[in-house]
Phi, psi and omega in degrees: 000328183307304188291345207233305193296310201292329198279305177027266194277355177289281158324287165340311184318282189313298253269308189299338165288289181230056221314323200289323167303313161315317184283308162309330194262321171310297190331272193311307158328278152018273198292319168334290214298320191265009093356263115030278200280009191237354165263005197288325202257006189281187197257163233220104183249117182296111189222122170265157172210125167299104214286020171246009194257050186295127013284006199258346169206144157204205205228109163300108160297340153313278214282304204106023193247174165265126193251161190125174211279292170350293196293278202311334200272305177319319236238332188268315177258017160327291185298341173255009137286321161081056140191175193255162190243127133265138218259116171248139176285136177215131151334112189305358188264001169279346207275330169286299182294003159283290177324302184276006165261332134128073187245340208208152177261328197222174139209155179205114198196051184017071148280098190318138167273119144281131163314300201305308194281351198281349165302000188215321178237165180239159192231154168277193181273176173323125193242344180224116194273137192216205169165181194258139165222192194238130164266159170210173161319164208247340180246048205233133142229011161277003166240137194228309186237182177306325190279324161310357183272000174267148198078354165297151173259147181236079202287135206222135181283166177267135190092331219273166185273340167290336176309303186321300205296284174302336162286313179290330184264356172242354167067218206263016183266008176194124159301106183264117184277064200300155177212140154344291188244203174244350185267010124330291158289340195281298197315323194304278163002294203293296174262050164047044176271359156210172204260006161163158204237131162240137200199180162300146175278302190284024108304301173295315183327304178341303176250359131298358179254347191221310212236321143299025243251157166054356129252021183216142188221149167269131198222147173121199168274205154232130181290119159067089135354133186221159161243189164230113173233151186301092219266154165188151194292187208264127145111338198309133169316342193268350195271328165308314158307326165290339161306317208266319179301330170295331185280307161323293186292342151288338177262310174298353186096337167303342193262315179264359166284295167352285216283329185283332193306324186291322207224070172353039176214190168259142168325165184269347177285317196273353173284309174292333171303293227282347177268000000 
């Protein structure tokens, strides 16, 4: 009853803003939650996500739970994969060697799919298309692309496809600074122990828009197409079901109420059907 009372008031909330958007975002609450309560007797599978990787996982200070496009999309096709989540916060440079010692069952933390990782872990299929770009000071205008990092000091995720990506493609022509998270790297930026962050694009926008807004800016192209998959250790049981639950919530509509709740817009695949 508790719970149902919350959507409510949710909804009430909502309505005065944005009733279609208010409705969706209940709508999906809803389902999570009845979800959730139906998933209480399933086998309990331990899924990390790095809580700096905002929208797609961060940590609410308000509830203390973990939040995000990631959290919502994991947590609605659990149950119909036939097992339950529990969320652990981890540093995206813990989460493959968590996976492969068998400390974490998952992960769903905007993990680029690779060759090199699919050699050690297994991915579900693709649930987000993404790619690389560039942070800089927000008054910054001598780096516009990647060939401007040189001779740059550069903040990097430890692991990340963005590191990779700026070591194959500049050598020893740009100092790379690895750090645990980005929100590490975003603080390196900001008190200018480096001249600029290379990431995931829909992480940096994120926080150029919101917790960086007016110091920080994203500049270039976009680097290397990347997808995003639902990370497990090698061999799991789980990924055909996740697979097959993902596909669901896509044919069902749910992948795309998610996706406008994170990003105010319809996935771009469910845009080009409706025009």
């Amino acid at each position: 009853m508790k719970m149902f009372s919350s959507l409510f008031q949710n909804l009430k909330h909502g309505l005065s803003r944005s009733p279609r958007s208010a409705i969706a975002t209940v709508a999906l609450g809803l389902l999570v939650s009845i979800g959730q309560a139906q998933a209480a007797s399933l086998p309990k599978l331990t899924v990390a996500a790095d809580p700096s990787v905002k929208p797609f996982a961060y940590m609410d200070q308000k509830s203390r739970q973990m939040e995000g496009f990631d959290m919502d999309l994991v947590r609605a096709l659990a149950p119909m994969a036939g097992y339950q989540v529990q969320v652990l916060p981890l540093d995206f440079a813990g989460i493959i060697p968590a996976l492969q010692s068998g400390n974490i069952q998952a992960s769903a933390s905007s993990i680029t799919i690779t060759d090199a990782r699919k050699k050690v872990i297994d991915f579900s299929s693709p649930y987000f298309d993404a790619g690389l770009q560039i942070l800089v000071k927000d008054r910054q205008g001598e780096i516009t692309s990647i060939n401007d990092l040189k001779g740059k000091t550069v903040a990097v995720v430890t692991g990340s496809t963005g590191y990779i990506f700026t070591q194959e493609t500049l050598g020893s022509g740009v100092k790379l600074v690895p750090y645990s998270t980005y929100a590490a790297c975003f603080l390196a930026l900001t008190v200018g122990d480096t001249d600029a962050v290379v990431g995931d694009q829909p992480v940096l926008a994120n926080y150029a828009a919101n917790a960086g807004k007016g110091k920080a800016k994203v500049v270039g192209p976009l680097y290397r197409g990347e997808q995003y998959g639902i990370a497990f250790a090698k061999g799991s049981p789980w990924v055909e079901p996740t697979n097959k639950a993902l596909q669901t919530l896509k044919d069902n509509g749910t992948y795309a109420q998610i996706y406008q709740k994170w990003f105010g817009a319809l996935p771009p695949q469910t845009q080009a059907v409706q025009q």
